[in-house]
mmCIF file of the C-alpha atoms, coordinates in Angstrom:
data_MODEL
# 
_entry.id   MODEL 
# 
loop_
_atom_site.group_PDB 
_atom_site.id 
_atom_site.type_symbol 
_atom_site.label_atom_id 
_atom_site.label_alt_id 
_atom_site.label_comp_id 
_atom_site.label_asym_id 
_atom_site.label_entity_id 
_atom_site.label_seq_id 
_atom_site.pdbx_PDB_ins_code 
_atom_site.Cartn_x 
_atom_site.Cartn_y 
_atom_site.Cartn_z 
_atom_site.occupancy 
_atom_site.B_iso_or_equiv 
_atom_site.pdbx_formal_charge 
_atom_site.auth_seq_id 
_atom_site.auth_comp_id 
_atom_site.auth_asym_id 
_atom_site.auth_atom_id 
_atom_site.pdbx_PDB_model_num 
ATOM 1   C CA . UNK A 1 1   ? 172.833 71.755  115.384 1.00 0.00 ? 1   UNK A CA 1 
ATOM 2   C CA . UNK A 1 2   ? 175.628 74.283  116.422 1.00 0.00 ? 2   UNK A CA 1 
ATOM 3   C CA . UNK A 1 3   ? 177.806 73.989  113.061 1.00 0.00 ? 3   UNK A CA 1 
ATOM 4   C CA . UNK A 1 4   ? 181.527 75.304  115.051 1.00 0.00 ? 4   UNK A CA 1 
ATOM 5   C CA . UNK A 1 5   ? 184.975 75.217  113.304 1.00 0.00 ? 5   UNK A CA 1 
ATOM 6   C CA . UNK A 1 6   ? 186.539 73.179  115.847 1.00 0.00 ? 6   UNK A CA 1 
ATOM 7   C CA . UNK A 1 7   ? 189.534 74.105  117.396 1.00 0.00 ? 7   UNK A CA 1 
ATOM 8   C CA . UNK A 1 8   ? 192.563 71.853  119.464 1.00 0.00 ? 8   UNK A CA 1 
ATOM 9   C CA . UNK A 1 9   ? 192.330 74.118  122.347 1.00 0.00 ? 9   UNK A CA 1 
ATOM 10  C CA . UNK A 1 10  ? 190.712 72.940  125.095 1.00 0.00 ? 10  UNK A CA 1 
ATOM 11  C CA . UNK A 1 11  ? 189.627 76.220  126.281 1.00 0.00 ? 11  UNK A CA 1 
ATOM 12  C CA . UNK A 1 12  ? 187.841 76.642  122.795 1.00 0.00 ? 12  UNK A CA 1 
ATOM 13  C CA . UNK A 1 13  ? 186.209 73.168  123.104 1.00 0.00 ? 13  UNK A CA 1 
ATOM 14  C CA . UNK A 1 14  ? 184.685 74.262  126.330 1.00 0.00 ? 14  UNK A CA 1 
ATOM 15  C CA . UNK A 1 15  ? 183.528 77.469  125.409 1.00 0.00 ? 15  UNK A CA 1 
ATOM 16  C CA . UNK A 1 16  ? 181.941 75.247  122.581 1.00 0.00 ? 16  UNK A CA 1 
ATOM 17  C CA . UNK A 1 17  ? 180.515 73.133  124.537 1.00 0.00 ? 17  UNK A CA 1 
ATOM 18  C CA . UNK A 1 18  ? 178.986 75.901  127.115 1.00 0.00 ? 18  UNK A CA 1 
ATOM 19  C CA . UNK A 1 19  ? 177.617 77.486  123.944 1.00 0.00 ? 19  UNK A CA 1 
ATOM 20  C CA . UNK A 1 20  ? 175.510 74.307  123.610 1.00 0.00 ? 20  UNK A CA 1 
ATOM 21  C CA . UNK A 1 21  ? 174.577 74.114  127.195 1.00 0.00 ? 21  UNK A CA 1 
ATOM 22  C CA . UNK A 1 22  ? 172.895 77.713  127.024 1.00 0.00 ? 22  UNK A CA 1 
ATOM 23  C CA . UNK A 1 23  ? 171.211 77.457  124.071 1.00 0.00 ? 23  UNK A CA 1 
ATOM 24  C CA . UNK A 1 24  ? 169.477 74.187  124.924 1.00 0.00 ? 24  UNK A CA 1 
ATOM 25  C CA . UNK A 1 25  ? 168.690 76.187  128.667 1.00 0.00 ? 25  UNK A CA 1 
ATOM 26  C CA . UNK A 1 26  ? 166.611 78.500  126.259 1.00 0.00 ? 26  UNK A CA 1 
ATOM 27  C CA . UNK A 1 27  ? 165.343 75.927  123.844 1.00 0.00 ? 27  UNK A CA 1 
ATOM 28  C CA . UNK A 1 28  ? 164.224 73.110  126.539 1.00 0.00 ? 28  UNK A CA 1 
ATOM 29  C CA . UNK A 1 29  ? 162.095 71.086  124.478 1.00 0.00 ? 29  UNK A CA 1 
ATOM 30  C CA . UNK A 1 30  ? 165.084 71.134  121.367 1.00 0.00 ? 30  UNK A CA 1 
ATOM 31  C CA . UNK A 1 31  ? 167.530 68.665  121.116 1.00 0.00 ? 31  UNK A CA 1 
ATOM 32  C CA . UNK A 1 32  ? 170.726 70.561  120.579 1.00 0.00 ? 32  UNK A CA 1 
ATOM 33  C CA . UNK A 1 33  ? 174.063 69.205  119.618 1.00 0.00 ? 33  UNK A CA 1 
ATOM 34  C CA . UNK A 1 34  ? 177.144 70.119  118.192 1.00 0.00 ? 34  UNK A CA 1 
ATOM 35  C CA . UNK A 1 35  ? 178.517 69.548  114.827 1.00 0.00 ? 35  UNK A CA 1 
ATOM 36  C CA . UNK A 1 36  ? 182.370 70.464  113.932 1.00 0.00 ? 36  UNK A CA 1 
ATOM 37  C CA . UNK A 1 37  ? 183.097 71.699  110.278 1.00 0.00 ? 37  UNK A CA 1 
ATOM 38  C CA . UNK A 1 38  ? 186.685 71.247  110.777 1.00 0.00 ? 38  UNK A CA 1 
ATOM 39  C CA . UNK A 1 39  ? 189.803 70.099  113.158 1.00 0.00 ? 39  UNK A CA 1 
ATOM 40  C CA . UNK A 1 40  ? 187.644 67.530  115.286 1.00 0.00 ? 40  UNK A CA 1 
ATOM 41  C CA . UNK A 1 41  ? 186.085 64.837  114.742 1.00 0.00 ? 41  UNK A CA 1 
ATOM 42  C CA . UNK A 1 42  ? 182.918 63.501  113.380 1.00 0.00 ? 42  UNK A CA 1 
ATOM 43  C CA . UNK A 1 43  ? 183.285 65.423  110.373 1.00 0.00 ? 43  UNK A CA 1 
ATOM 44  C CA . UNK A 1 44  ? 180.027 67.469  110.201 1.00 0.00 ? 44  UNK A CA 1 
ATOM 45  C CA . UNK A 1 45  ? 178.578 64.896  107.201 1.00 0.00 ? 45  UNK A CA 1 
ATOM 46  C CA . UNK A 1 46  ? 178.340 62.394  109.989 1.00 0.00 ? 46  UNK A CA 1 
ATOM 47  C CA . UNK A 1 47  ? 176.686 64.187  112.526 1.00 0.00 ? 47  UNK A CA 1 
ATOM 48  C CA . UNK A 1 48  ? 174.398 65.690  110.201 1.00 0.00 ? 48  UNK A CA 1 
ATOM 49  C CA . UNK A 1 49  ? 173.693 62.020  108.936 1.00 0.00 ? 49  UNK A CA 1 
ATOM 50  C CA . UNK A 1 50  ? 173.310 60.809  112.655 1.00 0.00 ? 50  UNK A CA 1 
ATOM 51  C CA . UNK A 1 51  ? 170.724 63.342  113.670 1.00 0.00 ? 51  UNK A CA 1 
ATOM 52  C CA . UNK A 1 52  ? 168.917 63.537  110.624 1.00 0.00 ? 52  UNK A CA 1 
ATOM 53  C CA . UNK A 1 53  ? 165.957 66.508  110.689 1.00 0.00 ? 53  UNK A CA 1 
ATOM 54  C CA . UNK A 1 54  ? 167.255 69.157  112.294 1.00 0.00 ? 54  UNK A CA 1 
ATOM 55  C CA . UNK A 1 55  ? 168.123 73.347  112.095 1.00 0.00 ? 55  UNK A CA 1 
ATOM 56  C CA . UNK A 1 56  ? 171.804 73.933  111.229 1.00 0.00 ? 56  UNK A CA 1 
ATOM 57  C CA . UNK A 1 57  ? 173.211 77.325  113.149 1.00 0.00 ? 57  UNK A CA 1 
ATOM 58  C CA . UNK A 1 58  ? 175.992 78.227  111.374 1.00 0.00 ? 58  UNK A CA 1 
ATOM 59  C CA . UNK A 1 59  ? 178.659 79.996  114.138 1.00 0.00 ? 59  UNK A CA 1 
ATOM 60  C CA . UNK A 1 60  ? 180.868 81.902  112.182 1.00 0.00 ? 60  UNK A CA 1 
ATOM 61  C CA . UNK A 1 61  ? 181.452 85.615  112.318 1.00 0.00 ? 61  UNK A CA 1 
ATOM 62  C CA . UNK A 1 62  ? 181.671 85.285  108.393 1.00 0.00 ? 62  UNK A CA 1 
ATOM 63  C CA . UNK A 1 63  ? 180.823 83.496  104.987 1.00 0.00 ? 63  UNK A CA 1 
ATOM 64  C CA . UNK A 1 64  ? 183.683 82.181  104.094 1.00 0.00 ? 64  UNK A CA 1 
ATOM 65  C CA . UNK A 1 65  ? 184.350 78.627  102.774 1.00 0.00 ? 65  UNK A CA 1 
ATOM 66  C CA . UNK A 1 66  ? 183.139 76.317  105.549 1.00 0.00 ? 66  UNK A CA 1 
ATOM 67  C CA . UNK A 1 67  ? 179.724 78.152  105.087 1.00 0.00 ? 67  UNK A CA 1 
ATOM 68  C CA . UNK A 1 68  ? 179.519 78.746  101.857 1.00 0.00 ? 68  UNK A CA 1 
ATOM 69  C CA . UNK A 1 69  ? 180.515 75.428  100.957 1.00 0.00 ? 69  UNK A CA 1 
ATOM 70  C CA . UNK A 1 70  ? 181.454 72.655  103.862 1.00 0.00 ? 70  UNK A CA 1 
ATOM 71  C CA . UNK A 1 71  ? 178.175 72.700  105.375 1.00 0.00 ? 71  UNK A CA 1 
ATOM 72  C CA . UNK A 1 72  ? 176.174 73.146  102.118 1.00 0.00 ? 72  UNK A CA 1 
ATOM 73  C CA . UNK A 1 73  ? 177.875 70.228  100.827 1.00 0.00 ? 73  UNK A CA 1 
ATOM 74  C CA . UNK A 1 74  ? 177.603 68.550  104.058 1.00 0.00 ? 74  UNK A CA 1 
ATOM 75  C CA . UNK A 1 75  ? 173.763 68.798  104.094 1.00 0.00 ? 75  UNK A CA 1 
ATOM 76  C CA . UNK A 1 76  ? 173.332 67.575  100.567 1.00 0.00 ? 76  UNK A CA 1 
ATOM 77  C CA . UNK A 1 77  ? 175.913 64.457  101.749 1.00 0.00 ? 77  UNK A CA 1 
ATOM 78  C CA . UNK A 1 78  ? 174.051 63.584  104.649 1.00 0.00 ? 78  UNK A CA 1 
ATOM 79  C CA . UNK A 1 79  ? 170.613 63.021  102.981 1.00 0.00 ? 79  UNK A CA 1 
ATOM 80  C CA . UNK A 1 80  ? 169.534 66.601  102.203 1.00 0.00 ? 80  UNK A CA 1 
ATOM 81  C CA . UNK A 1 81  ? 167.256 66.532  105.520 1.00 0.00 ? 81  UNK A CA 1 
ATOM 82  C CA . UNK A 1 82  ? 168.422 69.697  107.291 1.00 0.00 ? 82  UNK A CA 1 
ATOM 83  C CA . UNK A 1 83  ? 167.895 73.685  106.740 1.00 0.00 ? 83  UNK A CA 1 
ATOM 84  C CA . UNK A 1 84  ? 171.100 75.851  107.185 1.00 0.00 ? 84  UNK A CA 1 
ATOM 85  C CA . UNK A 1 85  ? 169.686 79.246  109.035 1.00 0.00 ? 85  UNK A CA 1 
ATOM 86  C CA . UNK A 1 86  ? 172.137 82.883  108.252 1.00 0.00 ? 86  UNK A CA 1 
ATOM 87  C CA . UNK A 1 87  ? 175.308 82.411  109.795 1.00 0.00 ? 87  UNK A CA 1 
ATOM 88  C CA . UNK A 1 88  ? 175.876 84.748  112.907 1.00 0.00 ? 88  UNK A CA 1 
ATOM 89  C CA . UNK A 1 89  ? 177.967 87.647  111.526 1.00 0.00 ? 89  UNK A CA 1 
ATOM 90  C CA . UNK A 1 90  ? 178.050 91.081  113.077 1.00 0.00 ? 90  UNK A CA 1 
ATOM 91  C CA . UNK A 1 91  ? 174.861 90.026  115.713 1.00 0.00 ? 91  UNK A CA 1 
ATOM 92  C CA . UNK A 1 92  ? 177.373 89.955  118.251 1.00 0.00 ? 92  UNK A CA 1 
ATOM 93  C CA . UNK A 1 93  ? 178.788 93.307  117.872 1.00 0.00 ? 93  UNK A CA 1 
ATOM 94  C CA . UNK A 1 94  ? 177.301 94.323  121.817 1.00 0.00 ? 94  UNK A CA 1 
ATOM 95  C CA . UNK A 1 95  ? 179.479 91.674  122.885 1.00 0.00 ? 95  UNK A CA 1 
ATOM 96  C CA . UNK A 1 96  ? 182.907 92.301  121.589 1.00 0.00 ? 96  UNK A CA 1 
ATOM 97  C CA . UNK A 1 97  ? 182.456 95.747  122.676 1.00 0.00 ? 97  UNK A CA 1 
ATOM 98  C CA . UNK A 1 98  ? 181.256 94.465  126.167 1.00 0.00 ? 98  UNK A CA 1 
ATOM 99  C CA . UNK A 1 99  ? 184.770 92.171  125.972 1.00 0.00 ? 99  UNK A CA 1 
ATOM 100 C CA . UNK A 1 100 ? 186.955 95.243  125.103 1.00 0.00 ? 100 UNK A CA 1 
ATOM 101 C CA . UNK A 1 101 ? 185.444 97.740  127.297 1.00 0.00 ? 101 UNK A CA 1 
ATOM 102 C CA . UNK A 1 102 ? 185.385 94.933  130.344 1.00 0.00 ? 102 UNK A CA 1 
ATOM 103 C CA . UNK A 1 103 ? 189.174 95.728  130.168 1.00 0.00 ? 103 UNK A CA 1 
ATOM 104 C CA . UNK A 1 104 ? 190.304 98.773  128.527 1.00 0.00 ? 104 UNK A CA 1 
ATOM 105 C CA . UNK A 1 105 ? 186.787 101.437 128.553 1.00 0.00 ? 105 UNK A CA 1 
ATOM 106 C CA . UNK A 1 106 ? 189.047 104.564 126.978 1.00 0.00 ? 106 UNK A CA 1 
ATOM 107 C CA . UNK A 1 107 ? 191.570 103.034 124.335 1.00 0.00 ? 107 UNK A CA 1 
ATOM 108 C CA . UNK A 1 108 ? 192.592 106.453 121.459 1.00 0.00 ? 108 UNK A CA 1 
ATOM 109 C CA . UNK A 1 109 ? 192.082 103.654 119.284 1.00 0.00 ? 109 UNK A CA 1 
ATOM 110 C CA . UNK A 1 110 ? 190.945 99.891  118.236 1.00 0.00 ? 110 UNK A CA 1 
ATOM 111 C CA . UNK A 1 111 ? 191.943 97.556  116.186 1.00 0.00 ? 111 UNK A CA 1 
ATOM 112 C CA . UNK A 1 112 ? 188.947 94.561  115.131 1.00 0.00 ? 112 UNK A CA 1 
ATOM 113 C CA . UNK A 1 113 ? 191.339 91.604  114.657 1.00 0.00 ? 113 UNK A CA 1 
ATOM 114 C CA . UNK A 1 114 ? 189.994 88.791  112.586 1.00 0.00 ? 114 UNK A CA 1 
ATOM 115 C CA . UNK A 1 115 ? 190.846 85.732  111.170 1.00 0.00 ? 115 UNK A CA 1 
ATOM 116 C CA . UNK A 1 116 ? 191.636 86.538  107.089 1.00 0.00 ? 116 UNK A CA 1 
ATOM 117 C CA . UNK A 1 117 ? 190.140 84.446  104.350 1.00 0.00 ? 117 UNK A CA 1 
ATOM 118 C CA . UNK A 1 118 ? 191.256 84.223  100.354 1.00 0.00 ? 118 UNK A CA 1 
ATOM 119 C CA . UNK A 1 119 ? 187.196 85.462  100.125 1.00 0.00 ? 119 UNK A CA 1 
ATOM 120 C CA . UNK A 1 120 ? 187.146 89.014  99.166  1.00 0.00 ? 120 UNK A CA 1 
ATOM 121 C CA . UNK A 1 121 ? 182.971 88.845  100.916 1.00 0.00 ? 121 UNK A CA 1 
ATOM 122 C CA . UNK A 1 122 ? 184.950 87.322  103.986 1.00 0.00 ? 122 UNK A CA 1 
ATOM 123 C CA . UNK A 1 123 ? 187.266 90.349  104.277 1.00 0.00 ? 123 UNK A CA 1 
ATOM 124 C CA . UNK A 1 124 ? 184.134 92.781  103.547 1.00 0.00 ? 124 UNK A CA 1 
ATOM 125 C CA . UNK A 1 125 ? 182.186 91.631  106.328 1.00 0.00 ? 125 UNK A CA 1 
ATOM 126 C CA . UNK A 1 126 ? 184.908 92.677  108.968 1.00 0.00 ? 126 UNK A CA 1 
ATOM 127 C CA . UNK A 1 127 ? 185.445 95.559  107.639 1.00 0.00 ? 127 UNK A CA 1 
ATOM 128 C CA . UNK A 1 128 ? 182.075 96.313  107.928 1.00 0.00 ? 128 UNK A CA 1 
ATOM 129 C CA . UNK A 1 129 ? 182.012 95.450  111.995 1.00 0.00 ? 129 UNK A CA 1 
ATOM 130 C CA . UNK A 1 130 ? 184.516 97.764  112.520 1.00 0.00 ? 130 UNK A CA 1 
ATOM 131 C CA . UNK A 1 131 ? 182.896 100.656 110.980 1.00 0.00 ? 131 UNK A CA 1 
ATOM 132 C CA . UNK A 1 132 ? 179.861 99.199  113.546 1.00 0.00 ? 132 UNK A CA 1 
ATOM 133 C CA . UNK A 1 133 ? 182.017 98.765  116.202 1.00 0.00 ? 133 UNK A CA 1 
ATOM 134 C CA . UNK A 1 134 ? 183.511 102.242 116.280 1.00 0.00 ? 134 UNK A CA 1 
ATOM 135 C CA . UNK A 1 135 ? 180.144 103.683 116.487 1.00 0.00 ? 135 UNK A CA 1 
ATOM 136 C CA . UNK A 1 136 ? 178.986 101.538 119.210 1.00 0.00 ? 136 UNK A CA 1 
ATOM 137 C CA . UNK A 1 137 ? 182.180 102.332 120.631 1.00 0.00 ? 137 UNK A CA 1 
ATOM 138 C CA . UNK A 1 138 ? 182.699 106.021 120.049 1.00 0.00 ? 138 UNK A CA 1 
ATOM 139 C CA . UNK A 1 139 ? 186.256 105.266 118.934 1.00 0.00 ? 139 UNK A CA 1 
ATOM 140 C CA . UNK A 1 140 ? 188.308 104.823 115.661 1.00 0.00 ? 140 UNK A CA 1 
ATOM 141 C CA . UNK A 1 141 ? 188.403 101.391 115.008 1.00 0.00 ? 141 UNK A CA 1 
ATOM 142 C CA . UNK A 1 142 ? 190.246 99.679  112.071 1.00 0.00 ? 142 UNK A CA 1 
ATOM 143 C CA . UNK A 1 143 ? 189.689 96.211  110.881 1.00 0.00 ? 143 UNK A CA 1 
ATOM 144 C CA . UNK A 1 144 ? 193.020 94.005  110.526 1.00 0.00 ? 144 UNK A CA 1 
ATOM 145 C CA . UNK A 1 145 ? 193.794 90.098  110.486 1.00 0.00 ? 145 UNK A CA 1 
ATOM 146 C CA . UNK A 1 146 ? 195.798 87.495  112.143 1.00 0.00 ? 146 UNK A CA 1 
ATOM 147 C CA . UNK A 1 147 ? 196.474 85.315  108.931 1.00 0.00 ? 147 UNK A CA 1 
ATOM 148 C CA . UNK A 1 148 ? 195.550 85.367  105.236 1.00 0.00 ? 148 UNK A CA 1 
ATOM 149 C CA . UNK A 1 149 ? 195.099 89.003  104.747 1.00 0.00 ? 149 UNK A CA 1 
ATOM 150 C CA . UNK A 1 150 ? 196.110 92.626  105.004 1.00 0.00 ? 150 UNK A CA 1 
ATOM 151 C CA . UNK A 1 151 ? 197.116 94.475  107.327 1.00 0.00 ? 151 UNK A CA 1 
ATOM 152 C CA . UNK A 1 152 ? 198.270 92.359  109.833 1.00 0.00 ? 152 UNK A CA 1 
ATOM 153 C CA . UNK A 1 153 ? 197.253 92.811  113.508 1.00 0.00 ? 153 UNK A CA 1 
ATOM 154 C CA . UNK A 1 154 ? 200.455 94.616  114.132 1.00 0.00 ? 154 UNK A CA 1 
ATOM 155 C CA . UNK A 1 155 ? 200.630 96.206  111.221 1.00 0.00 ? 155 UNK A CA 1 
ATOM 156 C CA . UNK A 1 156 ? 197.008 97.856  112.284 1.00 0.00 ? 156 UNK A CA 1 
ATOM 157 C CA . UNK A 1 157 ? 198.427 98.383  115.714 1.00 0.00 ? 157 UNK A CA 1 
ATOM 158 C CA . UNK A 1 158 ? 201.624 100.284 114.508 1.00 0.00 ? 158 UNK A CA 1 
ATOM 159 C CA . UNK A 1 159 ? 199.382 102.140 112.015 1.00 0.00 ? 159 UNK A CA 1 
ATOM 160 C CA . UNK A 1 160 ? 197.499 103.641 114.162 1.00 0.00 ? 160 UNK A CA 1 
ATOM 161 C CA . UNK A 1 161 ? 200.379 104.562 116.979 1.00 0.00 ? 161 UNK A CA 1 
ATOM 162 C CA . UNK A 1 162 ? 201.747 106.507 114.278 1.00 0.00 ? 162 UNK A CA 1 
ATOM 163 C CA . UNK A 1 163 ? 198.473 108.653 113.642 1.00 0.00 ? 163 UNK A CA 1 
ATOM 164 C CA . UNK A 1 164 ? 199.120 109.701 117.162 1.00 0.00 ? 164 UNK A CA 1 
ATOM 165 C CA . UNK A 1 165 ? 197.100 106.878 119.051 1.00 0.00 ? 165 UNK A CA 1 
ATOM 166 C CA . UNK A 1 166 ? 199.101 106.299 122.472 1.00 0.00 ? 166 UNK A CA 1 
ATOM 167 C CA . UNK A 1 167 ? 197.041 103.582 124.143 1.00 0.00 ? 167 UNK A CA 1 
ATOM 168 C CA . UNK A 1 168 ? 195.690 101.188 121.418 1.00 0.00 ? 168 UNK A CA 1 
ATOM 169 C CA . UNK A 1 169 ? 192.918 97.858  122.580 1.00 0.00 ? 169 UNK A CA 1 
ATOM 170 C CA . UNK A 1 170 ? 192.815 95.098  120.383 1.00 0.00 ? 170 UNK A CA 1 
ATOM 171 C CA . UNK A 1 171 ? 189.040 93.483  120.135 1.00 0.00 ? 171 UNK A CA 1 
ATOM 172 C CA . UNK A 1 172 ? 189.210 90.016  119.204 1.00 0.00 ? 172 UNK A CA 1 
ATOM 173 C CA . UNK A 1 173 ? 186.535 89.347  116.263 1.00 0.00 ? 173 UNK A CA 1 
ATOM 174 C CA . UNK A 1 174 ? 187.092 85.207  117.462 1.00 0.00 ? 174 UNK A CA 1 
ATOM 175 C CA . UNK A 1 175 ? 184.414 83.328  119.318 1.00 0.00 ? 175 UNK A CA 1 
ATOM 176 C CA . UNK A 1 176 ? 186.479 81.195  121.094 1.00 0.00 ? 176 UNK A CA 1 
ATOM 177 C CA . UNK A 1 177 ? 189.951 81.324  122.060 1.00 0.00 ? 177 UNK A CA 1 
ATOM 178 C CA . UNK A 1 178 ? 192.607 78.882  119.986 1.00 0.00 ? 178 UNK A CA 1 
ATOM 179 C CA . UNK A 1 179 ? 195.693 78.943  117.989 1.00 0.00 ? 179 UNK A CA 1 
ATOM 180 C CA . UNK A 1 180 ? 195.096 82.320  115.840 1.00 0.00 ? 180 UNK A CA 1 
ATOM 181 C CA . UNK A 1 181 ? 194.462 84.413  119.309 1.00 0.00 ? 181 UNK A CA 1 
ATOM 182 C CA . UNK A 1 182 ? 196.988 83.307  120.932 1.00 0.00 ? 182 UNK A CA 1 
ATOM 183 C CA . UNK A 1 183 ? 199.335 85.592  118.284 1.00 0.00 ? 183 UNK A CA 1 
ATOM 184 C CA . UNK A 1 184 ? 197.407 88.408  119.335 1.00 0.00 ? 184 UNK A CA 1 
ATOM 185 C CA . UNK A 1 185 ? 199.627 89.165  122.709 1.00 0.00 ? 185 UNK A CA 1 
ATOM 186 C CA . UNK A 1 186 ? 202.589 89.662  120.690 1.00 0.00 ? 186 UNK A CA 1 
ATOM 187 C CA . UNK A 1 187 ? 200.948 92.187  117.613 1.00 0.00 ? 187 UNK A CA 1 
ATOM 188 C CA . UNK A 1 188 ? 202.148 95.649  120.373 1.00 0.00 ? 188 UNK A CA 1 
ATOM 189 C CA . UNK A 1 189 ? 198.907 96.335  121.573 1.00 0.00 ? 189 UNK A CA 1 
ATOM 190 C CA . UNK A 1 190 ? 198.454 98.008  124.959 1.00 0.00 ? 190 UNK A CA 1 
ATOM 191 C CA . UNK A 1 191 ? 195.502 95.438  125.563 1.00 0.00 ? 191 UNK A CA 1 
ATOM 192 C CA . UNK A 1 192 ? 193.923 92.392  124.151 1.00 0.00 ? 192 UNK A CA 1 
ATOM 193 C CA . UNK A 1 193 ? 190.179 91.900  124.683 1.00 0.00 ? 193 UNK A CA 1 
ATOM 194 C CA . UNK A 1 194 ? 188.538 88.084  125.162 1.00 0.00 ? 194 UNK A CA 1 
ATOM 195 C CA . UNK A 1 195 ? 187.025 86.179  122.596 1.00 0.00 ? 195 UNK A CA 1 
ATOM 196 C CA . UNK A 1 196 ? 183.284 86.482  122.884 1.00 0.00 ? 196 UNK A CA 1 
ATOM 197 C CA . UNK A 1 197 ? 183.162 83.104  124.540 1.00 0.00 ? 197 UNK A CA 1 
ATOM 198 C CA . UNK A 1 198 ? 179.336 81.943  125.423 1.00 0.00 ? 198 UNK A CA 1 
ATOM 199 C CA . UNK A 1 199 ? 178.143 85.336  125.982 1.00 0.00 ? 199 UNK A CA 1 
ATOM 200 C CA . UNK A 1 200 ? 174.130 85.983  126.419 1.00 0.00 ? 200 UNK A CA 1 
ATOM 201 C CA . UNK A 1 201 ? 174.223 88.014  122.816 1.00 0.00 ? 201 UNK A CA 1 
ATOM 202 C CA . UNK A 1 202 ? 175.783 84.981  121.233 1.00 0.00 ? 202 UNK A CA 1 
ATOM 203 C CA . UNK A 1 203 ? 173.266 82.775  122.739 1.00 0.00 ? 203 UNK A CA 1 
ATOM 204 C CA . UNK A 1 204 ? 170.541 85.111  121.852 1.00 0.00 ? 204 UNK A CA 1 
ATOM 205 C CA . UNK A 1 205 ? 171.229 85.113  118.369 1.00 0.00 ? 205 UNK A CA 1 
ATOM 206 C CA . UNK A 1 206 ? 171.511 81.192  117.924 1.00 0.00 ? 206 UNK A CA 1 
ATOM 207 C CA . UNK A 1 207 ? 168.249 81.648  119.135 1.00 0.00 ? 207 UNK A CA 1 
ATOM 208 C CA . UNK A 1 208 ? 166.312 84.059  116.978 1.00 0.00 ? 208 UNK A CA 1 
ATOM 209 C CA . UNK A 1 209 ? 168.094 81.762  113.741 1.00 0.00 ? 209 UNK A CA 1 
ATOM 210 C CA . UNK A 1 210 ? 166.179 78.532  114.878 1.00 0.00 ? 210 UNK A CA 1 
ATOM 211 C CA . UNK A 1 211 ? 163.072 80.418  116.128 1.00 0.00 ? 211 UNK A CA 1 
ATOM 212 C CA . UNK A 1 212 ? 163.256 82.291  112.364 1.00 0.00 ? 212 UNK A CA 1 
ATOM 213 C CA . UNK A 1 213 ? 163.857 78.850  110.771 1.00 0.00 ? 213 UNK A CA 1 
ATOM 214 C CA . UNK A 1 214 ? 161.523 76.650  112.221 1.00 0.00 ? 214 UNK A CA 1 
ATOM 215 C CA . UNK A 1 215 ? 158.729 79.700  113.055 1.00 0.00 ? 215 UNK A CA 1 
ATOM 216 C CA . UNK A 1 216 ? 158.797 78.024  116.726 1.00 0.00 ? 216 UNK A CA 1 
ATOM 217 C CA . UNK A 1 217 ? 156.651 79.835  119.278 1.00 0.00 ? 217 UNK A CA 1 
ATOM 218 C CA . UNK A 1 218 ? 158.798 83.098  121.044 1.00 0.00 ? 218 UNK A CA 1 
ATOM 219 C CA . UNK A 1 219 ? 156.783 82.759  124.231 1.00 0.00 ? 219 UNK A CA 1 
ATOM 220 C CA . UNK A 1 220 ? 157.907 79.821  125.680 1.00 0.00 ? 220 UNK A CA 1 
ATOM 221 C CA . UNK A 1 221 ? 161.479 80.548  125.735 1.00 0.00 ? 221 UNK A CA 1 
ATOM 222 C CA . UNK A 1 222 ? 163.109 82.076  128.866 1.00 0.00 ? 222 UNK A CA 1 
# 
């Protein structure tokens, strides 16, 4: 089970449901489905309850309440029956440089924006993708948030214009597009990268957390 926040945008629902399409290309003998820990319905209990045995993929960029405690508490709700793998995290770094430098390959400077969270772990987590991202990068890149947290995304942006940065990228730390990147365009940024959508590092590291979990045999995936 792909364990996804859920999100009214159709565009997000189909890069959802593409995620789950390429994973189960790589895992041909797994049943994969999707479960949605918030916004859509089933609620995740239900699902969980409905499949029964299974791997749970958290797909979240960080810990913060649905996976510390939604799907935990799902789990336990549902019968107790599944295992809840690491949640994805900073794994995906390759990509959201591959998104930023598909359309802006020399910004002065970066900003990481990310959804914020009341969890002070949450906010830690970014930060620490930045600091991976500018290396990967060879850039400055700061870490900044679309909602819940400081500095804003155009409070980064501004922040960084006035350390002398003339053309600033925005990376978008989001998996899927919805309502918090669509504020992005307006936060003064020269350029706004995609989400990470279903990209092959995504899919690869959904992957390695059920192989990991269930000790499955490498070999036979493509």
């Amino acid at each position: 089970m792909l364990a996804v926040h859920g999100t009214l945008s159709e565009a997000g629902q189909a890069i959802s449901a593409h995620l789950r399409h390429d994973v189960a290309r790589r895992l041909p003998e797994v049943q994969v489905v999707l479960g949605w820990a918030d916004v859509l319905q089933p609620p995740l209990v239900e699902t969980l309850a409905a499949v029964g045995d299974c791997v749970v993929v958290p797909v979240f960029l960080t810990a913060g309440y649905h996976v510390s405690h939604d799907l935990p508490d799902a789990v336990r709700d549902s019968g107790g029956r599944a295992v809840i793998t690491a949640h994805i995290g900073d794994s995906i770094l390759a990509a959201v440089a591959e998104r930023l430098v598909d359309v802006d390959p020399e910004p002065d400077a970066v900003v990481l924006a990310a959804a914020g969270s009341r969890y002070p772990g949450s906010l830690a987590e970014v930060r620490s993708a930045a600091r991976q991202l500018a290396q990967l990068l060879a850039r400055p890149v700061s870490a900044a948030f679309v909602s819940g947290a400081e500095p804003t995304v155009a409070d980064a942006v501004a922040a960084v214009r006035a350390r002398g940065a003339v053309r600033v990228s925005v990376a978008s730390y989001f998996l899927a597009p919805g309502m918090l990147t669509a504020r992005l365009t307006g936060a003064g940024a020269d350029v706004v990268a995609s989400p990470v959508g279903s990209h092959p590092v995504l899919v690869a590291a959904v992957v390695e957390r059920y192989l990991d979990a269930t000790g499955a045999d490498r070999s036979a995936q493509r």
